[in-house]
N, CA, C and O atoms as a Tripos MOL2 file, in Angstrom:
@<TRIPOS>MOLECULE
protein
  296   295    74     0     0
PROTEIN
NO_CHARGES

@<TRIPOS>ATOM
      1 N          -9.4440   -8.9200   -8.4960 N.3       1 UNK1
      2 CA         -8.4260   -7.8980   -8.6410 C.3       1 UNK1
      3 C          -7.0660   -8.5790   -8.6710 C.2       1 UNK1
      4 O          -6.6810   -9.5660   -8.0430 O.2       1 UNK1
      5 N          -6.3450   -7.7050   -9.6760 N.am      2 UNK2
      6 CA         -4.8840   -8.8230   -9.4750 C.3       2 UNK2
      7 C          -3.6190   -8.1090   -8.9290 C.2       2 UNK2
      8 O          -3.1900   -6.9790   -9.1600 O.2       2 UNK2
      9 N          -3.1130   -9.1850   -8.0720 N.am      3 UNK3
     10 CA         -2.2800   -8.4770   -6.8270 C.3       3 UNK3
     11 C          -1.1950   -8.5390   -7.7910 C.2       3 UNK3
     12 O          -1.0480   -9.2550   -8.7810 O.2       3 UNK3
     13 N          -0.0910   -7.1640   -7.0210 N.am      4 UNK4
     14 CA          1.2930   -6.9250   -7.6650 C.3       4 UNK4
     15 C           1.6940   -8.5670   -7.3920 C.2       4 UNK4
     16 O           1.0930   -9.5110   -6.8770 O.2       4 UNK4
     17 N           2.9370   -8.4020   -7.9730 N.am      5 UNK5
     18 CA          3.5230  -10.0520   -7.8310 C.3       5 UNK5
     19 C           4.3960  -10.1550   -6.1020 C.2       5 UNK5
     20 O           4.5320  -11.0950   -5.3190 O.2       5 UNK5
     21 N           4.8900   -8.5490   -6.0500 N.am      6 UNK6
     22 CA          5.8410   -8.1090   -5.2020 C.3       6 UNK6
     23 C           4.6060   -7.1950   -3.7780 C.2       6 UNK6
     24 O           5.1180   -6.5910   -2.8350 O.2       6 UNK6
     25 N           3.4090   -7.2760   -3.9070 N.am      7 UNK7
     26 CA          2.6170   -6.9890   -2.7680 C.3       7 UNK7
     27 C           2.6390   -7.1410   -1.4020 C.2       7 UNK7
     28 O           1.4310   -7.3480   -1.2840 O.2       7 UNK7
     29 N           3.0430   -7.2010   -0.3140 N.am      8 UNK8
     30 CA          3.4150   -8.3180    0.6290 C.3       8 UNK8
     31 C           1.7590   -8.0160    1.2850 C.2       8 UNK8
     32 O           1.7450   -8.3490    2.4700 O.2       8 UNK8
     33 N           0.4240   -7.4900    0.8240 N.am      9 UNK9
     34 CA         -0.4670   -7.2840    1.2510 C.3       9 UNK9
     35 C          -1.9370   -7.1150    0.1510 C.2       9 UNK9
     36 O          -1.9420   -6.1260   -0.5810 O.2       9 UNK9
     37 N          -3.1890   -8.1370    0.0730 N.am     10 UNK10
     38 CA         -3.6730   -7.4120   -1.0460 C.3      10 UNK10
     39 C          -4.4130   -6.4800   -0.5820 C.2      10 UNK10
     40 O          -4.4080   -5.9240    0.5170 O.2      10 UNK10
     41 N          -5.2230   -6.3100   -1.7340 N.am     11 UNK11
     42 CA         -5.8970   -4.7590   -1.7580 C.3      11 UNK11
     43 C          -7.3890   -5.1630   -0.3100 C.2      11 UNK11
     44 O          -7.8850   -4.2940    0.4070 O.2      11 UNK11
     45 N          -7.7740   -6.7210   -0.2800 N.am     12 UNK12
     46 CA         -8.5450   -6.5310    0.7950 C.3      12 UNK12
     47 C          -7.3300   -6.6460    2.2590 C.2      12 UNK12
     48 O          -7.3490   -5.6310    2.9550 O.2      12 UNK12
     49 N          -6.9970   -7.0200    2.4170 N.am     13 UNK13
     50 CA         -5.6000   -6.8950    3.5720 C.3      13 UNK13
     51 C          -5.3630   -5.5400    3.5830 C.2      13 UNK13
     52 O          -5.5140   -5.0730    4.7120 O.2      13 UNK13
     53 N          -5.1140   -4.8990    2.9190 N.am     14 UNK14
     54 CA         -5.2190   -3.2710    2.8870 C.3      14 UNK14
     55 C          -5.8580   -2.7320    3.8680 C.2      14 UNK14
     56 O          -5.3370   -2.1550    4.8230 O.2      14 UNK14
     57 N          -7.3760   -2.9470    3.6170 N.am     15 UNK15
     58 CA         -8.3960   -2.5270    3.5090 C.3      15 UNK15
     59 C          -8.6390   -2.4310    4.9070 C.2      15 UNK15
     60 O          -8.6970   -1.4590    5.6600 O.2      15 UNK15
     61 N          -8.8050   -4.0080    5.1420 N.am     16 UNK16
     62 CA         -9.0050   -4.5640    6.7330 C.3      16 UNK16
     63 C          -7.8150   -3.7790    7.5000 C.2      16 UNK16
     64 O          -8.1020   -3.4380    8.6480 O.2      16 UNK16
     65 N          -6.7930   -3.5110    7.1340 N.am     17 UNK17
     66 CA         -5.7720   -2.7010    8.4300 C.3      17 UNK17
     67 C          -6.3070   -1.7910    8.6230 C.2      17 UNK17
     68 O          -6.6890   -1.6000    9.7770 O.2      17 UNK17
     69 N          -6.6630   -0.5510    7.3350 N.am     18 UNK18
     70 CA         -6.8840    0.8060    7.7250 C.3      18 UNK18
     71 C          -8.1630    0.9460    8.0350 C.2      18 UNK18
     72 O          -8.4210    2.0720    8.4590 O.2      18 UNK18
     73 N          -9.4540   -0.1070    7.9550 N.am     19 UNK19
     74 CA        -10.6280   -0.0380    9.1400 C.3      19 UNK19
     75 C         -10.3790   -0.0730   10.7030 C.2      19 UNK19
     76 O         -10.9480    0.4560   11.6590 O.2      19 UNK19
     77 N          -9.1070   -1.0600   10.5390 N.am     20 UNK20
     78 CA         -9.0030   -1.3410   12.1610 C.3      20 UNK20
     79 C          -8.2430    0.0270   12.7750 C.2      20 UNK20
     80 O          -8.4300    0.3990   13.9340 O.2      20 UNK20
     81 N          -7.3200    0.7520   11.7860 N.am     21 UNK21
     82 CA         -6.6440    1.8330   12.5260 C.3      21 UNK21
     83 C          -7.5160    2.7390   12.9150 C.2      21 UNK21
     84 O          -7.2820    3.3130   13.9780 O.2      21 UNK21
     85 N          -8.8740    3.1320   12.0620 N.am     22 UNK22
     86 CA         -9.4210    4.3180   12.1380 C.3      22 UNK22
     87 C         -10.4230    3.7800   12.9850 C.2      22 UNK22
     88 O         -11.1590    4.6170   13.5070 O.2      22 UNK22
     89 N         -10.6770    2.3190   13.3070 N.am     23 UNK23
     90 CA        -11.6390    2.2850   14.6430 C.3      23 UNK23
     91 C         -10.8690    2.4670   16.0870 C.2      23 UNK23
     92 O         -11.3080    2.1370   17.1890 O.2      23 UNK23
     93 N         -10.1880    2.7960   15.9260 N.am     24 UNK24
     94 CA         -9.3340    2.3490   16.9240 C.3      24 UNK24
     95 C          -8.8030    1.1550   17.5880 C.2      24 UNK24
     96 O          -8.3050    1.2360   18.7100 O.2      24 UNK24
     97 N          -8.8750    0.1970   17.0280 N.am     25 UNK25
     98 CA         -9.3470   -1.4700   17.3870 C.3      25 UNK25
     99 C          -7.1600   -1.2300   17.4120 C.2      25 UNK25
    100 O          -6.7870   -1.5560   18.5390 O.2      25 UNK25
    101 N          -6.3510   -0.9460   16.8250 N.am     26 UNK26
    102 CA         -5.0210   -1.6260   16.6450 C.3      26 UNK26
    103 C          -3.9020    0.1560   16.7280 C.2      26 UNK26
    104 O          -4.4470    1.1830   16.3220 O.2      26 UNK26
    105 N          -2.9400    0.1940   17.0870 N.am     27 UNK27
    106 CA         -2.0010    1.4710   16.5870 C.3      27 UNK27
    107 C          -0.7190    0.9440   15.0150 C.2      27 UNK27
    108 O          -0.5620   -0.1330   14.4400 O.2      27 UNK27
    109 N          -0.2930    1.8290   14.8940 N.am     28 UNK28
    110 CA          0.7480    1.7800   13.4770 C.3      28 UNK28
    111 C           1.5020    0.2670   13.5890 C.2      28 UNK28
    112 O           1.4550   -0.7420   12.8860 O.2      28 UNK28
    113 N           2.3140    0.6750   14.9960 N.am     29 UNK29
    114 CA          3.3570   -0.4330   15.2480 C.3      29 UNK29
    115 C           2.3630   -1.7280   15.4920 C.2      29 UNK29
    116 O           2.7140   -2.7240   14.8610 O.2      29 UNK29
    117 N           1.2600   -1.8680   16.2490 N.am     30 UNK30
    118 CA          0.5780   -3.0590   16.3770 C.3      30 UNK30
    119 C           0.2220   -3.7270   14.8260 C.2      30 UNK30
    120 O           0.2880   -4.9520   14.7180 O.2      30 UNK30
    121 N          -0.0650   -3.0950   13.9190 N.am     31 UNK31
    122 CA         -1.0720   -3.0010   13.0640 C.3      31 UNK31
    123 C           0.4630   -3.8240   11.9900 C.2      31 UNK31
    124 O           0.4400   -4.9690   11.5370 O.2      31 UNK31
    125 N           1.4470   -2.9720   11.8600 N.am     32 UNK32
    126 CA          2.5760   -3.7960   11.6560 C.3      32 UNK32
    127 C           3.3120   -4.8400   11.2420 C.2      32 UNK32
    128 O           3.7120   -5.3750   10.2080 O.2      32 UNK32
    129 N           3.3680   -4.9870   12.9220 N.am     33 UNK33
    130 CA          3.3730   -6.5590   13.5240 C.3      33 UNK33
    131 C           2.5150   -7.5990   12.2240 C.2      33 UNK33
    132 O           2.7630   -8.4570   11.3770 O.2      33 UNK33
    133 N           1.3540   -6.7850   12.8100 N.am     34 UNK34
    134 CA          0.2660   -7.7200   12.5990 C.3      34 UNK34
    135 C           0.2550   -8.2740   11.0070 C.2      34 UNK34
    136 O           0.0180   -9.3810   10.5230 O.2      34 UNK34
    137 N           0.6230   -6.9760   10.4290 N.am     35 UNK35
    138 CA          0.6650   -7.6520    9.0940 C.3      35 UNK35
    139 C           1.6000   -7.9640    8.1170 C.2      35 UNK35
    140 O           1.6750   -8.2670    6.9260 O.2      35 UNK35
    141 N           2.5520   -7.6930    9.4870 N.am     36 UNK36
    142 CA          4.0880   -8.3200    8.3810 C.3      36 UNK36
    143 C           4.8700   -7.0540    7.6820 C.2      36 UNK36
    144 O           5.7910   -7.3060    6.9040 O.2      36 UNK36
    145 N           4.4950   -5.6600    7.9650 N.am     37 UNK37
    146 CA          4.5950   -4.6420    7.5120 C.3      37 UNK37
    147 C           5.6510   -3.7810    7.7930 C.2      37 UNK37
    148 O           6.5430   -4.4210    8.3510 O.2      37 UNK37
    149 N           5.9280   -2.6500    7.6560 N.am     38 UNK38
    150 CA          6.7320   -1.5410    8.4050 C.3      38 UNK38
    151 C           5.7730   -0.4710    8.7740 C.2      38 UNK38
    152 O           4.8860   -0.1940    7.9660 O.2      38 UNK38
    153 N           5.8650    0.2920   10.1350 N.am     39 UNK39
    154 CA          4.9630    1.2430   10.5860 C.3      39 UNK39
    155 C           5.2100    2.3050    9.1660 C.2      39 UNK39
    156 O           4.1630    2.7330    8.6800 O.2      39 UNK39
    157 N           6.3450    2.6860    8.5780 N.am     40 UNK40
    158 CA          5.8750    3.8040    7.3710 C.3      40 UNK40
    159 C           5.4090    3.1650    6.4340 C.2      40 UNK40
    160 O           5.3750    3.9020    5.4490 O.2      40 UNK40
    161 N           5.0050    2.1170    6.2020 N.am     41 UNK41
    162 CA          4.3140    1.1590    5.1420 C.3      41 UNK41
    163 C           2.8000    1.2720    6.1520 C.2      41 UNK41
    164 O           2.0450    2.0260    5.5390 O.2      41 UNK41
    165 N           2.3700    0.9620    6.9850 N.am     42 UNK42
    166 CA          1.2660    1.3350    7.3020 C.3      42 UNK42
    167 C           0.7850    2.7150    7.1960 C.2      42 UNK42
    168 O          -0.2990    3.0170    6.6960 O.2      42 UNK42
    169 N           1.5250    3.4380    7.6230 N.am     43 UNK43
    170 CA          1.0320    5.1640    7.8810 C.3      43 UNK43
    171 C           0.6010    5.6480    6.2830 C.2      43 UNK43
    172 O          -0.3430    6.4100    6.0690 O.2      43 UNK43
    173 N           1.7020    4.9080    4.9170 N.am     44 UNK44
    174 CA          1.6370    5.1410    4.0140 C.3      44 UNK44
    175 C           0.0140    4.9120    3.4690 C.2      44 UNK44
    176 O          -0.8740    5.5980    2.9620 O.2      44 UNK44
    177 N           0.1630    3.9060    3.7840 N.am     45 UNK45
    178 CA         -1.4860    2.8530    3.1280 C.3      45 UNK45
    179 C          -2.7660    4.2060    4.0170 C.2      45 UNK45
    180 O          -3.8340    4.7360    3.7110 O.2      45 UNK45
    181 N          -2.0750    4.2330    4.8620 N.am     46 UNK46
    182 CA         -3.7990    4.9520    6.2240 C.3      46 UNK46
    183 C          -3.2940    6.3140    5.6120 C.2      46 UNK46
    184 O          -3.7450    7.0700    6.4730 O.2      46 UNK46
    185 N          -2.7990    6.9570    4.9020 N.am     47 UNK47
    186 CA         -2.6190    8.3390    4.3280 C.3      47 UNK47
    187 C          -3.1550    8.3580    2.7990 C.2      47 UNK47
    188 O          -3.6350    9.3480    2.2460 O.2      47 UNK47
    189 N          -3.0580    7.6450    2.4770 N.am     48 UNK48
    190 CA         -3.4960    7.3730    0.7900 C.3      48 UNK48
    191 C          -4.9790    6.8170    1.0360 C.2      48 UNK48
    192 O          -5.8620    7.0280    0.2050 O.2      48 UNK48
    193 N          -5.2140    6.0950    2.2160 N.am     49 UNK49
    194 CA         -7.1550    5.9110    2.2430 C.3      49 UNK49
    195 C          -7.9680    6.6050    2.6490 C.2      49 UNK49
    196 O          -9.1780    6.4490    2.4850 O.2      49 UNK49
    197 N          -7.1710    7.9110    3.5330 N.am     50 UNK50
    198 CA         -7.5830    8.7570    4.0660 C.3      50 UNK50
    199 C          -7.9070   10.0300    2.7320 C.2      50 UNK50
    200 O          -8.9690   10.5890    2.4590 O.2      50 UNK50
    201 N          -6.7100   10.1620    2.1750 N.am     51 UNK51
    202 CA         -6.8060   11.0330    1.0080 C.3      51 UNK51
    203 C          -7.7380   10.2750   -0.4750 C.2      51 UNK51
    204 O          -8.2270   11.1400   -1.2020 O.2      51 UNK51
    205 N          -7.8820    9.4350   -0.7330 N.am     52 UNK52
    206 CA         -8.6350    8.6930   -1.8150 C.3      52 UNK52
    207 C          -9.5480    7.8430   -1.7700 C.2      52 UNK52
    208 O         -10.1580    7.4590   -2.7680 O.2      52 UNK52
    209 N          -9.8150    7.3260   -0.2540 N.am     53 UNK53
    210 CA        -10.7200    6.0770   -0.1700 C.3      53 UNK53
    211 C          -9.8120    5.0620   -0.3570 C.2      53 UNK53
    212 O          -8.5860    5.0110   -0.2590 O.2      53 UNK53
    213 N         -10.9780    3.9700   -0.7550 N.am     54 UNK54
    214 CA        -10.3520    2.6850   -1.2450 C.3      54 UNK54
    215 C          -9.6250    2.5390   -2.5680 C.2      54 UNK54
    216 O          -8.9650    1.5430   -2.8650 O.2      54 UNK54
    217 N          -9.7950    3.6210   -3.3550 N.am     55 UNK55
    218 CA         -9.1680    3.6550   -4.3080 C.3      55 UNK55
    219 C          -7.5210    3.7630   -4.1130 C.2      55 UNK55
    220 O          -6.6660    3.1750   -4.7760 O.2      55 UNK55
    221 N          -7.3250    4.6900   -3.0060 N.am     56 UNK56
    222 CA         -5.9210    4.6490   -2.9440 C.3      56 UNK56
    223 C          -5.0740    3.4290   -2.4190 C.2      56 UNK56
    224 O          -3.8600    3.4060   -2.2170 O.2      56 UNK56
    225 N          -5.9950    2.4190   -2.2430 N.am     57 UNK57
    226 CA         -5.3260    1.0620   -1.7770 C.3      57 UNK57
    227 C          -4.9950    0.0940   -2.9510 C.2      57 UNK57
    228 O          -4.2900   -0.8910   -2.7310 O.2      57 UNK57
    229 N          -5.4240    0.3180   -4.0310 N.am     58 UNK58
    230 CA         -5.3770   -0.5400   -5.0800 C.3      58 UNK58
    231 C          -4.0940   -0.4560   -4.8910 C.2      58 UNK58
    232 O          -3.4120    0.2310   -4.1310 O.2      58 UNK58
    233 N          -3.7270   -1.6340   -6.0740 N.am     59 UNK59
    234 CA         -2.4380   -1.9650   -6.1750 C.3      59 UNK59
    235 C          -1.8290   -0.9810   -7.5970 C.2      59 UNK59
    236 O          -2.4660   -0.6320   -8.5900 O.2      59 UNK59
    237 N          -0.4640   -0.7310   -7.2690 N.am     60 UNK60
    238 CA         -0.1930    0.0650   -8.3540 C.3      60 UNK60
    239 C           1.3140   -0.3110   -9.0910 C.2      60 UNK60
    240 O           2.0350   -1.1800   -8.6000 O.2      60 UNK60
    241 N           1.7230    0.4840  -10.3920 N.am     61 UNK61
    242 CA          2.9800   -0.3750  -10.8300 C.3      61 UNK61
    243 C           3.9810    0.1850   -9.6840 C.2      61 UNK61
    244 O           3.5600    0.8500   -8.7370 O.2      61 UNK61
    245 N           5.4760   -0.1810   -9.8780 N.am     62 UNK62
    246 CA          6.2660    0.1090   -9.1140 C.3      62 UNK62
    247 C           7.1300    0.2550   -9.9940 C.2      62 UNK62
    248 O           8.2590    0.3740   -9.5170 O.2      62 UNK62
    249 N           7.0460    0.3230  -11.7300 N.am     63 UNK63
    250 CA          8.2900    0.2290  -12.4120 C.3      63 UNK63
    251 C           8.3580    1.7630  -12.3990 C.2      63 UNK63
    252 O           7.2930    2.3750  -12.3200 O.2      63 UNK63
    253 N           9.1100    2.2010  -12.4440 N.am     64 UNK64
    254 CA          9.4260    3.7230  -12.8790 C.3      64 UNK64
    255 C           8.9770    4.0260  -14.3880 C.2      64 UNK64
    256 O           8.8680    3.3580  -15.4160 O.2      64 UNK64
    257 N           8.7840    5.2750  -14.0400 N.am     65 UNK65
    258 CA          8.0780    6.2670  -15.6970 C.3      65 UNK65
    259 C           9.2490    6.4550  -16.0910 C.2      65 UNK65
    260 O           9.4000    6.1760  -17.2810 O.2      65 UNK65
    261 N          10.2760    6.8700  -15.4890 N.am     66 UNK66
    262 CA         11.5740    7.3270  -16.9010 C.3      66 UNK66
    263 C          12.3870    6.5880  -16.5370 C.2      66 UNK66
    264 O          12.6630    6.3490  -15.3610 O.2      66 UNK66
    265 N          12.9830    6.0300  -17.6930 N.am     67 UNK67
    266 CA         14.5760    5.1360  -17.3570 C.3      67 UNK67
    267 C          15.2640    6.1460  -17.7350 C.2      67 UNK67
    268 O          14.7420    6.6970  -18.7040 O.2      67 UNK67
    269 N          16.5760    6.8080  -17.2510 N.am     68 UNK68
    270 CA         17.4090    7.7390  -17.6430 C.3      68 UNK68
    271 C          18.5830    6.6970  -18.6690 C.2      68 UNK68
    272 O          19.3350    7.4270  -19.3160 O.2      68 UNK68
    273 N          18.7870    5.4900  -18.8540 N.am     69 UNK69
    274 CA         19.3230    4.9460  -19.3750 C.3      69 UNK69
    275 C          18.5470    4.1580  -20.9620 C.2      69 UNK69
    276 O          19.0570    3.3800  -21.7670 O.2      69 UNK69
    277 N          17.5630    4.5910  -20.9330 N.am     70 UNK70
    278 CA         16.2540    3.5720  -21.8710 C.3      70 UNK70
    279 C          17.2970    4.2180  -23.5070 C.2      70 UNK70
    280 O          17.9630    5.1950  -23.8500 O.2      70 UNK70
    281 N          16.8520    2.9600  -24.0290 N.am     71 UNK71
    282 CA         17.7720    3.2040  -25.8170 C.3      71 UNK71
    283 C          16.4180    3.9670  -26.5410 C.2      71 UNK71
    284 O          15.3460    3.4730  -26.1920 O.2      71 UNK71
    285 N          16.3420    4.9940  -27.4100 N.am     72 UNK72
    286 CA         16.1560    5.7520  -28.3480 C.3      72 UNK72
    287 C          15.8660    4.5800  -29.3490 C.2      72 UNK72
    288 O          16.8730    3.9660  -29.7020 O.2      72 UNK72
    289 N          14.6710    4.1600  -29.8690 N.am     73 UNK73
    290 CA         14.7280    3.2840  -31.1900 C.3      73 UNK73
    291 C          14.3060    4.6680  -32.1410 C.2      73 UNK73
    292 O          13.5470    5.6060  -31.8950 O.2      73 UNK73
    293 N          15.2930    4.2970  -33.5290 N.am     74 UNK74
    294 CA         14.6450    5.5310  -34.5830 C.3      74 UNK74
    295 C          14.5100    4.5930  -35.6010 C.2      74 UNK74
    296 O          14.0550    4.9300  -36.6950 O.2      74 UNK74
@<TRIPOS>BOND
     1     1     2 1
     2     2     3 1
     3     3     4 2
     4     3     5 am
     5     5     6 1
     6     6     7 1
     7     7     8 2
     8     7     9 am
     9     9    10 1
    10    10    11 1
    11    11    12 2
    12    11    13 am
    13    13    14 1
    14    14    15 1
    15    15    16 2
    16    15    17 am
    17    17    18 1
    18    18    19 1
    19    19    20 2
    20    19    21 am
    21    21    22 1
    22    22    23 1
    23    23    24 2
    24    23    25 am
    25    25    26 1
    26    26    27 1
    27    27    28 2
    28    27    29 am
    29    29    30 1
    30    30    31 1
    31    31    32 2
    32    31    33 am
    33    33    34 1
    34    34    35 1
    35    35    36 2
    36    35    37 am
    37    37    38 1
    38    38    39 1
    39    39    40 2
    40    39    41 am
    41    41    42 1
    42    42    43 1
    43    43    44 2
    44    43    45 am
    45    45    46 1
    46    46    47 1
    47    47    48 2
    48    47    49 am
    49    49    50 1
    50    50    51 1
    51    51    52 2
    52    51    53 am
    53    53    54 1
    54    54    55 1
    55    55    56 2
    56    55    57 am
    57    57    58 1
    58    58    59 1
    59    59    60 2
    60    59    61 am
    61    61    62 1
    62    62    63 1
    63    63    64 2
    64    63    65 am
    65    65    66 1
    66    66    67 1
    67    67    68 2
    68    67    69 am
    69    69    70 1
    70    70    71 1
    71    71    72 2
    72    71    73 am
    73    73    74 1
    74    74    75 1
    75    75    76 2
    76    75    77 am
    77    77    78 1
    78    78    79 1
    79    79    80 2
    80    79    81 am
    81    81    82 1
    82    82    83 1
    83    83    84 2
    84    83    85 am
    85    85    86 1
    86    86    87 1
    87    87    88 2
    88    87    89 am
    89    89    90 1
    90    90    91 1
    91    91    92 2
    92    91    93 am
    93    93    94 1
    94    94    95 1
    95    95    96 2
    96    95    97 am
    97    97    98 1
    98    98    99 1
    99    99   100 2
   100    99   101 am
   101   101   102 1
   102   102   103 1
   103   103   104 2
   104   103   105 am
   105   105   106 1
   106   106   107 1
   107   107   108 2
   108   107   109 am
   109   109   110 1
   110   110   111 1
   111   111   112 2
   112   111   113 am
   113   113   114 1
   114   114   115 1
   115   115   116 2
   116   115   117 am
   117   117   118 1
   118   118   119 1
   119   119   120 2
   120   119   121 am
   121   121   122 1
   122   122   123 1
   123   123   124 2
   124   123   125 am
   125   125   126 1
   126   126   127 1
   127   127   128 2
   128   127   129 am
   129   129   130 1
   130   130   131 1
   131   131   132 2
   132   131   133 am
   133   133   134 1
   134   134   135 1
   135   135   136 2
   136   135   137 am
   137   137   138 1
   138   138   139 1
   139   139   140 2
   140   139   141 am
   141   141   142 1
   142   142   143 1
   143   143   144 2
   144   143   145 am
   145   145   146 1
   146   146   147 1
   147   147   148 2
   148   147   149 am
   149   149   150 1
   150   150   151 1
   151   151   152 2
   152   151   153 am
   153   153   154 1
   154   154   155 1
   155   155   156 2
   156   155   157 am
   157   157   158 1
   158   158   159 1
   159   159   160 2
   160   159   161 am
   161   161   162 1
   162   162   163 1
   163   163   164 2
   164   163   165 am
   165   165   166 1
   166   166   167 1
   167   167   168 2
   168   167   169 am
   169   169   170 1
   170   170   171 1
   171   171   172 2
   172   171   173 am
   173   173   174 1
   174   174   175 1
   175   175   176 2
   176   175   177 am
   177   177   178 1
   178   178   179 1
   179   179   180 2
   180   179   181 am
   181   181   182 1
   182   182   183 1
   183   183   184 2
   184   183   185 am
   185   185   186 1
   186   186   187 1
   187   187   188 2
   188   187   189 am
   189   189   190 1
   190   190   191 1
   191   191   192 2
   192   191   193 am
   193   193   194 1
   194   194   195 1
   195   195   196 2
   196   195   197 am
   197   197   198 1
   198   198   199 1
   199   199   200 2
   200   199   201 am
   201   201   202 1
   202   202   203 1
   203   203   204 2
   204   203   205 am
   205   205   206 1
   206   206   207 1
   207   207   208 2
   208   207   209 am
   209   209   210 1
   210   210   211 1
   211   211   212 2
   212   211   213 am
   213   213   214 1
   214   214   215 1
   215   215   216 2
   216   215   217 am
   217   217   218 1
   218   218   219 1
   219   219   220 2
   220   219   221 am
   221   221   222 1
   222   222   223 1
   223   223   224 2
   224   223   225 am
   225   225   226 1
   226   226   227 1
   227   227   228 2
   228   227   229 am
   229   229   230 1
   230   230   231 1
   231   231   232 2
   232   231   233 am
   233   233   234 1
   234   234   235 1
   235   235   236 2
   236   235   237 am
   237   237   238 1
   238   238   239 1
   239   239   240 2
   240   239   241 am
   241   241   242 1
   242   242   243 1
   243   243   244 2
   244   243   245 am
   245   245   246 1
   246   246   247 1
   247   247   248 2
   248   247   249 am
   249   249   250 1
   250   250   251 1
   251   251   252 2
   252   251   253 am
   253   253   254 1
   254   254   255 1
   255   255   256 2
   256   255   257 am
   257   257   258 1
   258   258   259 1
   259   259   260 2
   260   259   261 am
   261   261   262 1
   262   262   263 1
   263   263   264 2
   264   263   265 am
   265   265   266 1
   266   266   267 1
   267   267   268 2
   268   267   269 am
   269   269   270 1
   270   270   271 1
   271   271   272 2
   272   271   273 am
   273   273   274 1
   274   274   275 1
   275   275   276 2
   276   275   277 am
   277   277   278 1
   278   278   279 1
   279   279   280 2
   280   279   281 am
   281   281   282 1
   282   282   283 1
   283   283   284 2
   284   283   285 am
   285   285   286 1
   286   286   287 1
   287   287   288 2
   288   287   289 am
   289   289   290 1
   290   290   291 1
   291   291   292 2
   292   291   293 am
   293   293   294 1
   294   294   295 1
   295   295   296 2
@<TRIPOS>SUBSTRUCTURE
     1 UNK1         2 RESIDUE 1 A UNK
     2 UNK2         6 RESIDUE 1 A UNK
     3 UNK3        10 RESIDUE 1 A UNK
     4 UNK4        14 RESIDUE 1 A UNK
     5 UNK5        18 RESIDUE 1 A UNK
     6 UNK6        22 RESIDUE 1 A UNK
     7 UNK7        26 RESIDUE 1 A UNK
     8 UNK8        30 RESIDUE 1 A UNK
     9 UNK9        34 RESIDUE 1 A UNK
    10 UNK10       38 RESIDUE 1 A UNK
    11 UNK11       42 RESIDUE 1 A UNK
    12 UNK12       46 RESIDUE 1 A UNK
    13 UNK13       50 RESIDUE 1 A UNK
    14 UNK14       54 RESIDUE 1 A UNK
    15 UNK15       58 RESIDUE 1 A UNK
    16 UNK16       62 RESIDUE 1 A UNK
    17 UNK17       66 RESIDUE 1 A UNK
    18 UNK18       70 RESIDUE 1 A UNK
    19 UNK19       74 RESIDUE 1 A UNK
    20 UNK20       78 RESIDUE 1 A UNK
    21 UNK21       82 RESIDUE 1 A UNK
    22 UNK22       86 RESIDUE 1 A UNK
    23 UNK23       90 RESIDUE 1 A UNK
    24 UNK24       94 RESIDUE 1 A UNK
    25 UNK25       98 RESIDUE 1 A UNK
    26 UNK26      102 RESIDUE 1 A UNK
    27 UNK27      106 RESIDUE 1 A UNK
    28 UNK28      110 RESIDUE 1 A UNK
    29 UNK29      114 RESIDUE 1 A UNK
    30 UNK30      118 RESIDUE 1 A UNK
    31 UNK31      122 RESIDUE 1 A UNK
    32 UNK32      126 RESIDUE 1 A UNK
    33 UNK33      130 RESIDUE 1 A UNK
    34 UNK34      134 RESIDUE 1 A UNK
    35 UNK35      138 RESIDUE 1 A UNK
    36 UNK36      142 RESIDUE 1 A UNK
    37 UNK37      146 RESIDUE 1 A UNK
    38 UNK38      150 RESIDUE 1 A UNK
    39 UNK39      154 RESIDUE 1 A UNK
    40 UNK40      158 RESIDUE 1 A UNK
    41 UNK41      162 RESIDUE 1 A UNK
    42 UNK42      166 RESIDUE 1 A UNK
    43 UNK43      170 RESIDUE 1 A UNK
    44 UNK44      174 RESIDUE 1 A UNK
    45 UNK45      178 RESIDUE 1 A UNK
    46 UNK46      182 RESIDUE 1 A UNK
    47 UNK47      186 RESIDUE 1 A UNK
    48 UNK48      190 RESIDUE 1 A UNK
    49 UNK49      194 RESIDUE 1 A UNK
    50 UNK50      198 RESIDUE 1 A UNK
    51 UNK51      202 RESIDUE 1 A UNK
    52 UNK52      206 RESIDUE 1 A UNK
    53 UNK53      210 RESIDUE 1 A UNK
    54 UNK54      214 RESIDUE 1 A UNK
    55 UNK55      218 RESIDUE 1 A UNK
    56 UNK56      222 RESIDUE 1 A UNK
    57 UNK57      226 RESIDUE 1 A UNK
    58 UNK58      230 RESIDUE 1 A UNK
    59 UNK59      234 RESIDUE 1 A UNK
    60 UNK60      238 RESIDUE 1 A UNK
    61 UNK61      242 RESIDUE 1 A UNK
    62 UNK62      246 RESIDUE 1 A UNK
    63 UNK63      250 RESIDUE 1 A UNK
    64 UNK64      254 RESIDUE 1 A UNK
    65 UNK65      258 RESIDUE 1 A UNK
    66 UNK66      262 RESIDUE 1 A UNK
    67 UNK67      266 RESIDUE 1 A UNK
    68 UNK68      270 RESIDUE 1 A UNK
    69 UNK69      274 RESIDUE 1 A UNK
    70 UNK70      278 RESIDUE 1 A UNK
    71 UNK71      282 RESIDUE 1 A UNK
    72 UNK72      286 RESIDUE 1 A UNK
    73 UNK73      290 RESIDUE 1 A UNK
    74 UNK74      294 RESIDUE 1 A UNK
């Protein structure tokens, strides 16, 4: 699988946090720490695996869908 360039986590690093949150093994802020993270960067990841599985851990773009500035080629 190929990691964003800008990821600070891959998709198995993902993975492994939000097993450990939902075993109870670690909390947000520990979990964190642990991975170099921000607690709403964790809660984010354990809300999207909760709602999608592992699918919602993949990696995804980050460029934006609309440029409000993008040029018109005709």
């Amino acid at each position: 699988m190929n990691t964003h360039k800008h990821a600070r986590l891959t998709f198995l690093r993902r993975l492994e946090m939000v097993q450990q949150l939902i075993a109870h093994q670690v909390c947000v802020p520990e979990a964190a720490r642990a991975y170099g993270v921000t607690a709403p960067t964790v809660r984010k990841w354990l809300g999207r695996f909760l709602a999608q599985g592992q699918a919602g851990l993949a990696d995804a773009s980050s460029r934006p869908t609309v440029s409000p500035r993008a040029l018109i080629h005709i």
